[in-house]
py3Dmol code that shows the C-alpha trace and the ligand (Angstrom):
import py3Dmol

protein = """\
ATOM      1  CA  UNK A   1     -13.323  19.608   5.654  1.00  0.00           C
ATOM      2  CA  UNK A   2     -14.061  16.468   7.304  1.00  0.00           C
ATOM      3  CA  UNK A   3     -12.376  12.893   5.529  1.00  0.00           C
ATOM      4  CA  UNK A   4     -13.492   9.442   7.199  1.00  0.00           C
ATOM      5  CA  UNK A   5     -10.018   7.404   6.682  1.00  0.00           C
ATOM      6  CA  UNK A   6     -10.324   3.713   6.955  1.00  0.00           C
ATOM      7  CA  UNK A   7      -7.743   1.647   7.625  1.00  0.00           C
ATOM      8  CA  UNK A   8      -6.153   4.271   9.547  1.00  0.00           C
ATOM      9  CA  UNK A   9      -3.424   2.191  11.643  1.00  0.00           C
ATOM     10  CA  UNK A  10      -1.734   0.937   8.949  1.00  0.00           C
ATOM     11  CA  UNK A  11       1.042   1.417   6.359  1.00  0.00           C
ATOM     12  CA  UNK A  12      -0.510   3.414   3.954  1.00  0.00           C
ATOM     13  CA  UNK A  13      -3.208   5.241   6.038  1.00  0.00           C
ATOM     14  CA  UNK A  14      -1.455   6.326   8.936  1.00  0.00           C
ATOM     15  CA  UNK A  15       0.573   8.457   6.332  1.00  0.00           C
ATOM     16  CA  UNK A  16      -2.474   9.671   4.973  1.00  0.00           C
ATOM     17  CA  UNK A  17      -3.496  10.757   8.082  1.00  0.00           C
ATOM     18  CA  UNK A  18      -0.087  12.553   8.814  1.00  0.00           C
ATOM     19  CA  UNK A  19      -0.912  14.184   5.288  1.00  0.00           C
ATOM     20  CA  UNK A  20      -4.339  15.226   5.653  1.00  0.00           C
ATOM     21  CA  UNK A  21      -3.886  16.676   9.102  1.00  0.00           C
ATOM     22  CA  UNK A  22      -1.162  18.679   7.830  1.00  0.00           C
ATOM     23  CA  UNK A  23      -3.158  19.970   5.152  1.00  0.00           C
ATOM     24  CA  UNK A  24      -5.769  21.534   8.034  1.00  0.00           C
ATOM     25  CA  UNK A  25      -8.352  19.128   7.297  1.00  0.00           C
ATOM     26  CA  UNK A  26     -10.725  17.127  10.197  1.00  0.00           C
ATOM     27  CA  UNK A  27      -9.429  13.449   9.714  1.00  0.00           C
ATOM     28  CA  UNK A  28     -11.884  10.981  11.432  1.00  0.00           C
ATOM     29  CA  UNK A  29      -9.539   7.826  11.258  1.00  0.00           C
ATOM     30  CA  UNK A  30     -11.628   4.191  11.634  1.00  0.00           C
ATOM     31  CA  UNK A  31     -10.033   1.494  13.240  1.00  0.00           C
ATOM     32  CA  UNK A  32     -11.438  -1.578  14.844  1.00  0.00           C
ATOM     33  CA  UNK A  33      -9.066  -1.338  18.367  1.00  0.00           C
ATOM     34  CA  UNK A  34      -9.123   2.769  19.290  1.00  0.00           C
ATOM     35  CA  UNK A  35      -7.094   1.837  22.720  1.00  0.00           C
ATOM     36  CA  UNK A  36      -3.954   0.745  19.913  1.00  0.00           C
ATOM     37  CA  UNK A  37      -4.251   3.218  17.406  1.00  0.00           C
ATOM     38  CA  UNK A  38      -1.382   5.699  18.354  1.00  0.00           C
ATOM     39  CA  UNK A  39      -2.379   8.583  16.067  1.00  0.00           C
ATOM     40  CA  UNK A  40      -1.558  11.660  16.782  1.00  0.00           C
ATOM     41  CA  UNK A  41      -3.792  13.342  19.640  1.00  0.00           C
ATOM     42  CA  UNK A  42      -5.637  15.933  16.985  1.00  0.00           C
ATOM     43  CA  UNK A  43      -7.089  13.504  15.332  1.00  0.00           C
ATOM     44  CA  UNK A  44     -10.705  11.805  16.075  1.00  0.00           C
ATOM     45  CA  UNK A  45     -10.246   8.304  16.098  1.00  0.00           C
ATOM     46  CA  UNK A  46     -13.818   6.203  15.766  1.00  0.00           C
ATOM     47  CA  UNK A  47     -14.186   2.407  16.422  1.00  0.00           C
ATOM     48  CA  UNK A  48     -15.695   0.413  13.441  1.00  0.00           C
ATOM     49  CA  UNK A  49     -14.750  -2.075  11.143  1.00  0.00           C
ATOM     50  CA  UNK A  50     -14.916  -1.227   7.262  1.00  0.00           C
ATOM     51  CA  UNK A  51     -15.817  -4.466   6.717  1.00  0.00           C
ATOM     52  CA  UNK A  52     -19.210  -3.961   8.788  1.00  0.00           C
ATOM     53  CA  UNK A  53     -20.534  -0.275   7.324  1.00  0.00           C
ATOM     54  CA  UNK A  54     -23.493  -0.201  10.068  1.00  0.00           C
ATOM     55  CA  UNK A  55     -20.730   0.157  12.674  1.00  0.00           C
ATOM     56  CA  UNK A  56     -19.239   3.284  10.994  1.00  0.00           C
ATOM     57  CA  UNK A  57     -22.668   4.813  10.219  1.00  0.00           C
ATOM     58  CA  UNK A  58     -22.434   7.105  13.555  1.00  0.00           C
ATOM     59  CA  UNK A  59     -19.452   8.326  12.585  1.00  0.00           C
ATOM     60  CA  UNK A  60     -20.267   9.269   8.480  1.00  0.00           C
ATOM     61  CA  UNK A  61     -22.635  12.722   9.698  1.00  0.00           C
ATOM     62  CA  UNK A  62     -20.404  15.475   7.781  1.00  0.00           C
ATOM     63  CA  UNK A  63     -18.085  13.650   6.045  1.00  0.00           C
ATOM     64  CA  UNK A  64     -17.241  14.957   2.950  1.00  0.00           C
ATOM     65  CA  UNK A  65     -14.625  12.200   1.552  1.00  0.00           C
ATOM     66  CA  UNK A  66     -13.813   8.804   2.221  1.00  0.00           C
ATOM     67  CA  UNK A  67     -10.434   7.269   2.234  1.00  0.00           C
ATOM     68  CA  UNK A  68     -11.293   3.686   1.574  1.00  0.00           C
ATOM     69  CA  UNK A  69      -8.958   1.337   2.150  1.00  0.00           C
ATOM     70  CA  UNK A  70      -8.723  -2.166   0.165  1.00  0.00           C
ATOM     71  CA  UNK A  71      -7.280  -4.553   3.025  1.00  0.00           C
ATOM     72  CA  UNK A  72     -10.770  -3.425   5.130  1.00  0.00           C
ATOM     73  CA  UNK A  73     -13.257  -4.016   3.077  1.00  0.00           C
ATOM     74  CA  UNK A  74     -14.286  -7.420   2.407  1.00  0.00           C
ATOM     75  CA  UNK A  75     -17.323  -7.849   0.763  1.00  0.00           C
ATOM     76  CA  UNK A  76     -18.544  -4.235   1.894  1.00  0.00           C
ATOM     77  CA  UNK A  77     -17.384  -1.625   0.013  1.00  0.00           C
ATOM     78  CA  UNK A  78     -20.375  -0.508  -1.891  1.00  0.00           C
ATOM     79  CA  UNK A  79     -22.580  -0.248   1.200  1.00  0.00           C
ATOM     80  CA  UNK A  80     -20.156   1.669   2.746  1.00  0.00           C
ATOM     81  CA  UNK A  81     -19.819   4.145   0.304  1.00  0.00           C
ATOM     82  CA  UNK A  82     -23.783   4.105  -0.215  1.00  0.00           C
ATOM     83  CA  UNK A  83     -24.461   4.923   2.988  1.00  0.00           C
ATOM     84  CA  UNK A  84     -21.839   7.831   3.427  1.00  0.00           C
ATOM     85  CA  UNK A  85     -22.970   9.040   0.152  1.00  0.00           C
ATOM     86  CA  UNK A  86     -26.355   9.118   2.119  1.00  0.00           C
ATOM     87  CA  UNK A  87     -25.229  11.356   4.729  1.00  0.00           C
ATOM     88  CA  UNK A  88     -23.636  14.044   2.128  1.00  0.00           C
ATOM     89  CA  UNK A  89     -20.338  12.368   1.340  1.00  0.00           C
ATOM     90  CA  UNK A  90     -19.105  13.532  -1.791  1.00  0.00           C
ATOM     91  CA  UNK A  91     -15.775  12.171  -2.902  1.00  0.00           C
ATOM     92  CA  UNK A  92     -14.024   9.127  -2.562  1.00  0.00           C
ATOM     93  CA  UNK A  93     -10.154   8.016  -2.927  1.00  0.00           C
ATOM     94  CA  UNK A  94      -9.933   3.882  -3.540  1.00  0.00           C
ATOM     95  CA  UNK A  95      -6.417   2.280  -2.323  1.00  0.00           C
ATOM     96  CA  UNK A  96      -6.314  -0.164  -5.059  1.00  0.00           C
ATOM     97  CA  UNK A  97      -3.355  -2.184  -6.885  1.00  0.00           C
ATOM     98  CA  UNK A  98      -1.496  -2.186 -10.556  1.00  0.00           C
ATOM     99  CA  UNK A  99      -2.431  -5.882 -10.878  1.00  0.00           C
ATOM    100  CA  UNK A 100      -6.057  -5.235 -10.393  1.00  0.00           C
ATOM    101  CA  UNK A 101      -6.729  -6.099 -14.270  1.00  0.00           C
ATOM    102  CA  UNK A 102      -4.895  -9.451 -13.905  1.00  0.00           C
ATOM    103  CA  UNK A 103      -6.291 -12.831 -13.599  1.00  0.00           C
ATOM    104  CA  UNK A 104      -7.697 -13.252  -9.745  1.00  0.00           C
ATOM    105  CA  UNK A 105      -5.227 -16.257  -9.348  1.00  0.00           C
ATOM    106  CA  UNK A 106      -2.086 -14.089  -9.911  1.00  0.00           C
ATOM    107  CA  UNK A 107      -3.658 -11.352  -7.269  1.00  0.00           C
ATOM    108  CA  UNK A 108      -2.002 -13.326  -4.436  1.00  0.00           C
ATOM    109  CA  UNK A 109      -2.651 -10.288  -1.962  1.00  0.00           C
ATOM    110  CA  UNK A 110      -7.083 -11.571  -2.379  1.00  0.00           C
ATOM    111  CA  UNK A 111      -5.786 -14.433  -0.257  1.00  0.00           C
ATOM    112  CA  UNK A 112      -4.876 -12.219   2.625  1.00  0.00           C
ATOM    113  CA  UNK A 113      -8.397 -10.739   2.277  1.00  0.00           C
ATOM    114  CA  UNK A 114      -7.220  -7.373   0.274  1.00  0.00           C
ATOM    115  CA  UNK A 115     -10.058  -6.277  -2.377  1.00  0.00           C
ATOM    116  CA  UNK A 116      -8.136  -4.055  -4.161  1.00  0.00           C
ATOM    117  CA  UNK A 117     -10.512  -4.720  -7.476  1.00  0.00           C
ATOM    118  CA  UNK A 118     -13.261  -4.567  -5.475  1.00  0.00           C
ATOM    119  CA  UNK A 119     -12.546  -1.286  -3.818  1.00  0.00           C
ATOM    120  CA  UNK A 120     -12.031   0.424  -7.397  1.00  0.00           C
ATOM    121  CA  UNK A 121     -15.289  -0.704  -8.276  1.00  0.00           C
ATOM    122  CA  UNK A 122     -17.316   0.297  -5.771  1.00  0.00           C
ATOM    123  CA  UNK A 123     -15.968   3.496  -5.901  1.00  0.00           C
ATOM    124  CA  UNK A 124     -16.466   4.249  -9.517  1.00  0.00           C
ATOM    125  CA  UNK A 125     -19.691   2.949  -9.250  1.00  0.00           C
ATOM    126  CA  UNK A 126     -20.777   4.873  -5.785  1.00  0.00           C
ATOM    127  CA  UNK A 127     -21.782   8.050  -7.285  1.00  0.00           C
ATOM    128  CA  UNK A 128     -19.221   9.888  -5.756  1.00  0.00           C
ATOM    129  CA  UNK A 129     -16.910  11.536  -7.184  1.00  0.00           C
ATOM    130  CA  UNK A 130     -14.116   8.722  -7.141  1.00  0.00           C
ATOM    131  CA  UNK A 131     -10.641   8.446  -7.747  1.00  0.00           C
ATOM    132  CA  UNK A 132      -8.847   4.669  -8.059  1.00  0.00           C
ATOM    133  CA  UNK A 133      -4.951   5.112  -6.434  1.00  0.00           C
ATOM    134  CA  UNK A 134      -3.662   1.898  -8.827  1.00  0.00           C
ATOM    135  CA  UNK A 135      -0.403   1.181  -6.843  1.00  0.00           C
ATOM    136  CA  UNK A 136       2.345  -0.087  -8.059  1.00  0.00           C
ATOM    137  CA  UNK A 137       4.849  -2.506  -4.912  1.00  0.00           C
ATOM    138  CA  UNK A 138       5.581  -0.587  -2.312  1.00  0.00           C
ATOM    139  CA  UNK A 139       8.840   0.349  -1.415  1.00  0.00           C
ATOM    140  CA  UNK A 140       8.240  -1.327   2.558  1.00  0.00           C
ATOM    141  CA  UNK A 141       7.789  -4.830   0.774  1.00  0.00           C
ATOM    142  CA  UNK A 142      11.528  -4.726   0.455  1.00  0.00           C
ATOM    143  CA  UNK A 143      12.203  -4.887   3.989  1.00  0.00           C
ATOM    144  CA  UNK A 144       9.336  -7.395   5.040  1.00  0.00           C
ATOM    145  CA  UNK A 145      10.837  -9.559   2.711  1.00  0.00           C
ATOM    146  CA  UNK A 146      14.092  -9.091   3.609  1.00  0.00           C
ATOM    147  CA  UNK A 147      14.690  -7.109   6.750  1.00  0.00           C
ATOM    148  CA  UNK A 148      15.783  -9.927   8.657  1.00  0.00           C
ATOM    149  CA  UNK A 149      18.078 -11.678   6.730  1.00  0.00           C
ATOM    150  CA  UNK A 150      20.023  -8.357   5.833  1.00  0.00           C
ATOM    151  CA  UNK A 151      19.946  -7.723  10.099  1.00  0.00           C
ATOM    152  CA  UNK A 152      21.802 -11.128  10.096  1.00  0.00           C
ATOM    153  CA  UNK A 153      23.867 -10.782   7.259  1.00  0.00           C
ATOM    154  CA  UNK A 154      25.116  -9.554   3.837  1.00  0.00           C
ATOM    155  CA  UNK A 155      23.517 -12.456   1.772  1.00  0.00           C
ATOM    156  CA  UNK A 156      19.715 -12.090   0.503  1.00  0.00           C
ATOM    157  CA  UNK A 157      18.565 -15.344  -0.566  1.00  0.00           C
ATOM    158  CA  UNK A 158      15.356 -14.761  -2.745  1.00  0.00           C
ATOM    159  CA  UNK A 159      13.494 -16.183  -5.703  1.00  0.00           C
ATOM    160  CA  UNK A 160      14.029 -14.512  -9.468  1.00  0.00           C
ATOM    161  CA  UNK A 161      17.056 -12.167  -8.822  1.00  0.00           C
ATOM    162  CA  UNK A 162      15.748 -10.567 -12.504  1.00  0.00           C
ATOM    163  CA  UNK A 163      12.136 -10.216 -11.504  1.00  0.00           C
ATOM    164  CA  UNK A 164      11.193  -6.026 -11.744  1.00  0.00           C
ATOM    165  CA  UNK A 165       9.190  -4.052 -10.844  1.00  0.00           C
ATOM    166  CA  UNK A 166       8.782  -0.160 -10.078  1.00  0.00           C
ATOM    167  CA  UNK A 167       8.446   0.316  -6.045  1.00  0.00           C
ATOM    168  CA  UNK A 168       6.595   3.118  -4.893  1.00  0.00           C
ATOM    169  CA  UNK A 169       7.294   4.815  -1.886  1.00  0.00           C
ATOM    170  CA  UNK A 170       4.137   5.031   0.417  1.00  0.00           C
ATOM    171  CA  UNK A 171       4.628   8.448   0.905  1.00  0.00           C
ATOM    172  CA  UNK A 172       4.123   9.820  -2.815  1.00  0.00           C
ATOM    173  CA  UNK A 173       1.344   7.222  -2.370  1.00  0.00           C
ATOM    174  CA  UNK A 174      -0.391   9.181   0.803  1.00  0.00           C
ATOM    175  CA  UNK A 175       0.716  12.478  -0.800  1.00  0.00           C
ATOM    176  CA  UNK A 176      -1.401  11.589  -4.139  1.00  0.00           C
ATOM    177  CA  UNK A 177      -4.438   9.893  -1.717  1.00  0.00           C
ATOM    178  CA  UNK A 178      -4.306  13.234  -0.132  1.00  0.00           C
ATOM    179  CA  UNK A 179      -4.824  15.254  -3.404  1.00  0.00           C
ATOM    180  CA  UNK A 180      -7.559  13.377  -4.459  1.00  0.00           C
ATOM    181  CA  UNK A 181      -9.711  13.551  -1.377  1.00  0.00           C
ATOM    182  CA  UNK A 182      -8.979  17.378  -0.486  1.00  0.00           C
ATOM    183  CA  UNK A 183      -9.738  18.360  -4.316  1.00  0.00           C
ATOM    184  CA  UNK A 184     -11.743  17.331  -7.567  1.00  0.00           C
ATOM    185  CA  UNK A 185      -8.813  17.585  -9.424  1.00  0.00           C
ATOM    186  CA  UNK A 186      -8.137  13.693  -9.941  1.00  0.00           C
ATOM    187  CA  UNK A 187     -11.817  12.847 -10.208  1.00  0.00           C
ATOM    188  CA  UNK A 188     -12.665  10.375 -12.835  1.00  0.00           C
ATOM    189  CA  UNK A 189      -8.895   8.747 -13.027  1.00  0.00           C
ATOM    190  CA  UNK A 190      -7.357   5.379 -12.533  1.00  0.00           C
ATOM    191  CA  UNK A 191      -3.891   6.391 -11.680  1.00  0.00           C
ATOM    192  CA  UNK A 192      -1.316   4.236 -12.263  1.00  0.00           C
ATOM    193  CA  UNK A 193       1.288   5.264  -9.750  1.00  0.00           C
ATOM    194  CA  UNK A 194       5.089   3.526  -9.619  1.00  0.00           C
ATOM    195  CA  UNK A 195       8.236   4.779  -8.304  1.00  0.00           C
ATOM    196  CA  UNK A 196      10.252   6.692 -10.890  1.00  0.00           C
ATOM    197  CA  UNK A 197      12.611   3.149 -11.669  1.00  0.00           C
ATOM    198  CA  UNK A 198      12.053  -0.107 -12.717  1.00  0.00           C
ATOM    199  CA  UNK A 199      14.614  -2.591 -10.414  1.00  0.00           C
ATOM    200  CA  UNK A 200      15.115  -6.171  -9.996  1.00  0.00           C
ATOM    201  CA  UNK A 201      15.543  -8.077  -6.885  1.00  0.00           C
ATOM    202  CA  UNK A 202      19.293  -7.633  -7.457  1.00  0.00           C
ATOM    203  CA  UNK A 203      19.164  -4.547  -7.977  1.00  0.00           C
ATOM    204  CA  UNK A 204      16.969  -3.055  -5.067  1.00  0.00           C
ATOM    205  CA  UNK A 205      19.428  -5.268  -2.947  1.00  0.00           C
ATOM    206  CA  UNK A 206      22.883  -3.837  -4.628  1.00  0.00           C
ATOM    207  CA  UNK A 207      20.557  -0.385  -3.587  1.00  0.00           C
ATOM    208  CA  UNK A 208      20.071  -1.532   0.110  1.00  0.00           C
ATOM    209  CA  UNK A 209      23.706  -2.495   0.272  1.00  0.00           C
ATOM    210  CA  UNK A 210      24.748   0.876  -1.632  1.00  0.00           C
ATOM    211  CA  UNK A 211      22.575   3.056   1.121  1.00  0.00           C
ATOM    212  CA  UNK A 212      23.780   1.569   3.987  1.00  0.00           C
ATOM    213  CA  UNK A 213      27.250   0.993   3.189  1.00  0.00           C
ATOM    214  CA  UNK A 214      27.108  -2.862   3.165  1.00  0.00           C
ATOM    215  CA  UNK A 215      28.133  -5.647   0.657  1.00  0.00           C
ATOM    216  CA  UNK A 216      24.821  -7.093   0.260  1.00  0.00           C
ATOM    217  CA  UNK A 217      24.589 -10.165  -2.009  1.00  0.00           C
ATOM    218  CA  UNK A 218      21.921 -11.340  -3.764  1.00  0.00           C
ATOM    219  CA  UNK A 219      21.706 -15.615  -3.819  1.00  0.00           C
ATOM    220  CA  UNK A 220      18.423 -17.055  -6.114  1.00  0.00           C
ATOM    221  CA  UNK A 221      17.293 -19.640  -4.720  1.00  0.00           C
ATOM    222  CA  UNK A 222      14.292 -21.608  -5.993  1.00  0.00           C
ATOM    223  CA  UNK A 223      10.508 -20.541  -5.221  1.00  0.00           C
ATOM    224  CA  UNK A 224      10.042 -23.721  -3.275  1.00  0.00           C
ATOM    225  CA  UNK A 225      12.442 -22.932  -0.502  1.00  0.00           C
ATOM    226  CA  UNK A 226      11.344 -19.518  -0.193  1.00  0.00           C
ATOM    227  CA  UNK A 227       8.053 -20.646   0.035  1.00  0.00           C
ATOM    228  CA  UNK A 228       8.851 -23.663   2.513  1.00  0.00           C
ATOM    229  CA  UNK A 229      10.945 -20.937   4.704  1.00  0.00           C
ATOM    230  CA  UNK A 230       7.786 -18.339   4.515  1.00  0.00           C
ATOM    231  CA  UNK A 231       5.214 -21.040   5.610  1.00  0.00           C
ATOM    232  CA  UNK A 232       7.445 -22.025   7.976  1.00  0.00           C
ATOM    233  CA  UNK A 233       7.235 -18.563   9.707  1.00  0.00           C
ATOM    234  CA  UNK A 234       3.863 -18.049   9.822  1.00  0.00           C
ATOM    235  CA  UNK A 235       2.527 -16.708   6.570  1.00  0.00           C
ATOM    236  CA  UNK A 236      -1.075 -18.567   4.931  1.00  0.00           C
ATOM    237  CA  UNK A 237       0.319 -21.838   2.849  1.00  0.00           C
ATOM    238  CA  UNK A 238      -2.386 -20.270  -0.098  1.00  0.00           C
ATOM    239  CA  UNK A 239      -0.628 -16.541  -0.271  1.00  0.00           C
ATOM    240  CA  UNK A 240       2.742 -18.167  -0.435  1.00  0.00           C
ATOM    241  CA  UNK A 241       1.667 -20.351  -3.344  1.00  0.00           C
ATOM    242  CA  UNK A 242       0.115 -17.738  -5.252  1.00  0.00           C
ATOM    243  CA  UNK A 243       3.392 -15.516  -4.945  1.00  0.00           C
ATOM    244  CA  UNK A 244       5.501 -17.790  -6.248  1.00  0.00           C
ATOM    245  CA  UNK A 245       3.273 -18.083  -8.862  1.00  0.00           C
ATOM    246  CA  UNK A 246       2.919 -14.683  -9.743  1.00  0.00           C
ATOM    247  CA  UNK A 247       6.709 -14.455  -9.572  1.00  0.00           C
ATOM    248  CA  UNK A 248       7.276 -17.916 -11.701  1.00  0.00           C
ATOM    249  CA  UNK A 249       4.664 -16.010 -14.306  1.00  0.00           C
ATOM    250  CA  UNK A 250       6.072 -12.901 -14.404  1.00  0.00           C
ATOM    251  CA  UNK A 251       9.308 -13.702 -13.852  1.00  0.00           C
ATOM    252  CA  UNK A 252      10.561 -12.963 -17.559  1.00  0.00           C
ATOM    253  CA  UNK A 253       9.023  -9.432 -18.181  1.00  0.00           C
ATOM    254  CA  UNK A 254       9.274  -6.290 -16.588  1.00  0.00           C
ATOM    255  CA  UNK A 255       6.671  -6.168 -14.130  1.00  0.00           C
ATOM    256  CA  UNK A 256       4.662  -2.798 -14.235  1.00  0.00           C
ATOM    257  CA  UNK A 257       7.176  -0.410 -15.965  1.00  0.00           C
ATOM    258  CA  UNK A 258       7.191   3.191 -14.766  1.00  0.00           C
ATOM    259  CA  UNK A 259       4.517   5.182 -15.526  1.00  0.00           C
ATOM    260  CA  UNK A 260       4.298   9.296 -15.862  1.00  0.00           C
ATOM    261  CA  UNK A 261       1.087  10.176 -13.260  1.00  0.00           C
ATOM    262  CA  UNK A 262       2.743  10.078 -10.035  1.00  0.00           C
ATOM    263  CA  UNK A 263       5.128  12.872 -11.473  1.00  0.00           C
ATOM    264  CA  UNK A 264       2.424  14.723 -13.311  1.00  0.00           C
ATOM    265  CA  UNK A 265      -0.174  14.163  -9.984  1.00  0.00           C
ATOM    266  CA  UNK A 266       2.926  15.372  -7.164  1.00  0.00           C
ATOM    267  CA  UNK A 267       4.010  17.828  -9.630  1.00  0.00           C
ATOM    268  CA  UNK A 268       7.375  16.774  -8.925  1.00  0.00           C
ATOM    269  CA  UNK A 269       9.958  13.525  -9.225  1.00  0.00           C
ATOM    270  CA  UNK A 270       8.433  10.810  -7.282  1.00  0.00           C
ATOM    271  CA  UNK A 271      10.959   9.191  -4.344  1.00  0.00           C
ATOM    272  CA  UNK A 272      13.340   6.926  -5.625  1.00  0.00           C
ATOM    273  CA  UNK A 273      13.966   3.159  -3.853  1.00  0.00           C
ATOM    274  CA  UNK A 274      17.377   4.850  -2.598  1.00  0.00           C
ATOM    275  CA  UNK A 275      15.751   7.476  -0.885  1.00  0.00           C
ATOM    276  CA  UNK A 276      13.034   5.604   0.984  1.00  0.00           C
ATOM    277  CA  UNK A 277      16.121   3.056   1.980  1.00  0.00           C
ATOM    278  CA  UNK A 278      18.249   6.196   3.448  1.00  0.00           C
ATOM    279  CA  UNK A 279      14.739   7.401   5.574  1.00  0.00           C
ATOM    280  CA  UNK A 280      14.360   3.683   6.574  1.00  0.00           C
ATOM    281  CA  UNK A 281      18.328   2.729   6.486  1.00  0.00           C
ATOM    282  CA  UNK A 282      17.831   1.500  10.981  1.00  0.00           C
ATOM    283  CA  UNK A 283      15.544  -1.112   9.985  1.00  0.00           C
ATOM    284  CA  UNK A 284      17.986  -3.123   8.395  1.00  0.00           C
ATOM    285  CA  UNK A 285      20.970  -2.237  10.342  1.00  0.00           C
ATOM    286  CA  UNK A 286      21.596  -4.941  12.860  1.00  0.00           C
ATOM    287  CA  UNK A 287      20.668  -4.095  16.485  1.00  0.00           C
ATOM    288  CA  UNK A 288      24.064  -3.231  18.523  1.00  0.00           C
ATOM    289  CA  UNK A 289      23.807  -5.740  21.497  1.00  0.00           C
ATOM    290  CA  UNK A 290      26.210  -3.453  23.459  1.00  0.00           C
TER     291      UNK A 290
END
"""
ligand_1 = """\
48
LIG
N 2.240 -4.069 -0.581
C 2.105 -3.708 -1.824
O 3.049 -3.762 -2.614
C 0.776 -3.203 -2.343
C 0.690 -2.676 -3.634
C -0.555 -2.223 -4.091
C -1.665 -2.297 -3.266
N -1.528 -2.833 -2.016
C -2.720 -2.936 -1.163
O -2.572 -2.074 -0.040
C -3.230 -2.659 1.079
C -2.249 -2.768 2.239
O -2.058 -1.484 2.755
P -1.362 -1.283 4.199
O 0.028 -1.787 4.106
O -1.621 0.094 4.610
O -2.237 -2.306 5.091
P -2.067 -2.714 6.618
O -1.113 -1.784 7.280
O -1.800 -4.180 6.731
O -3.565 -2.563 7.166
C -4.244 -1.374 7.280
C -5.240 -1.441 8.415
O -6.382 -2.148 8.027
C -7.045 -2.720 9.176
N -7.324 -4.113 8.819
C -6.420 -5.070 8.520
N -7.057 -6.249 8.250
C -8.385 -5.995 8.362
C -9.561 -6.792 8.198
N -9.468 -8.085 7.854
N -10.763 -6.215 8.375
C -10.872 -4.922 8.728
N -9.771 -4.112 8.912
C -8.569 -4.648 8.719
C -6.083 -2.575 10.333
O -6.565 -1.525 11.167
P -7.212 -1.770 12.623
O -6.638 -3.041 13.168
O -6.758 -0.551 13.380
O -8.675 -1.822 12.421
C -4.771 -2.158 9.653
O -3.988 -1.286 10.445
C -3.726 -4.031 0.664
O -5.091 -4.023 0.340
C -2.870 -4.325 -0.554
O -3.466 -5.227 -1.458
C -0.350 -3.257 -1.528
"""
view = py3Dmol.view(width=600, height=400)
view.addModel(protein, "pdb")
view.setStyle({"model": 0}, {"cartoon": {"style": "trace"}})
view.addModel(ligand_1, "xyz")
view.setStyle({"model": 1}, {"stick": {}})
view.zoomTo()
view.show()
């Protein structure tokens, strides 16, 4: 079976990938720079950009599922999907998000481009037979927000040390993906997939610290600093606004509480935070200069 996999480099799909190939099937990953795509040699590995469908129509003959990914998409998602539908494409697996029923202002990811709403509809609307992966945070947004400081030190300054949520590792994530493109089995569903716990900032810290056998702190500190400190290096003024006010709005309620269908899809406990810290635990150590 063949399964076109766009945005193939990153995070998410590059585990997909790992999955699908495992599972025996032909993975035809799409990215937009071949030369830097580093997959692994048995995979085909097409140049187009998701966001442009004509330049992946040579490479939809004999695809049978689409792995389309919401950070590629822009505006295109139903024309992709129409035209590999055209060519015989018959199933499709949407990356989408847990927020995508929220008000568009408190979707701060749309101002880094993601269409995570987008890609769900397009999908359930292509025909095809679709399946929305409604993800909850991802486990790896722990150490992009706080890799570095926890490299320098044992003090996490953060906003809302009480705002929760249920990470997900990207794994169970890719594992589920995987499912729904290699079988009909999850045809027809919006899955709402967390991690198996609800934590707080202080608590995924007291988790990092617990894991790698350091006495992490966690310091609040108001949304304006972190948001003065995260313009400062490098991130769009208009996505750090609109985090700070998702966190400021949510910042008194659990934030997508666990939900059953990542168990009842894996068949199986999902990952907890602890365990994707211990497979990740170098990335926060501090790098020995000797
Ligand atoms: N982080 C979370 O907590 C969370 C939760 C739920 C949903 N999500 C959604 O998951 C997605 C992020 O997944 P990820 O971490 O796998 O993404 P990623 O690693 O940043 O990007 C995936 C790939 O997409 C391609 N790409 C990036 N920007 C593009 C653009 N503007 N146009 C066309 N292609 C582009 C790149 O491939 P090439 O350069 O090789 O072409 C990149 O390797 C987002 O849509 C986000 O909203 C995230």
């Amino acid at each position: 079976m063949k399964i076109l996999v766009t945005g193939a480099t990153g995070g998410v799909g590059r585990l997909v990938v790992e999955r699908l190939a495992g599972a025996g099937a032909q993975v035809r990953a799409v990215t937009r720079t071949p030369e830097k795509a580093g997959l692994p040699a048995a995979v085909e590995i097409v140049e187009g950009d998701p966001s442009r469908p004509d330049t992946l129509a040579p490479h939809l003959d004999g695809v049978e599922a689409v792995f389309l990914h919401s950070r590629t998409i822009g505006t295109a998602a139903d024309r992709l999907l129409a035209l590999a539908a055209e060519r015989g494409a018959r199933r499709v697996a949407a990356l989408s998000a847990l927020n995508v029923d929220d008000p568009l202002d408190l979707q701060p990811s749309r101002l880094r481009g993601d269409r995570n709403k987008e890609a769900e509809a397009a999908a359930v609307a292509s025909g095809l037979a679709w399946t929305s992966l409604r993800a909850s945070a991802f486990a790896s947004n722990a150490l992009q927000a706080w890799g570095a400081q926890i490299r320098r030190g044992d003090v996490v300054r953060y906003v809302y040390a009480a705002f929760q949520e249920s990470p997900l590792d990207e794994r169970d994530l890719a594992e589920a993906a995987s499912l729904a493109l290699l079988t009909d089995d999850l045809a027809g569903r919006r899955l709402e997939l967390t991690g198996p716990q609800s934590l707080s900032h202080e608590e995924m810290v007291a988790v990092i610290g617990e894991v790698i056998g350091r006495p992490l702190r966690f310091e609040e500190v108001p949304p304006e600093a972190i948001a003065h400190h995260m313009i400062g290096i490098g991130l769009p003024e208009p996505f750090v606004r609109a985090l700070m006010d998702r966190y400021t709005h949510y910042a008194g309620q659990e934030q997508h509480p666990v939900t059953g269908d990542l168990e009842k899809v894996l068949g199986r406990p999902p990952r907890t935070f602890a365990d994707w810290v211990a497979d990740h635990a170098a990335a926060f150590q501090a790098h020995d200069p000797s």
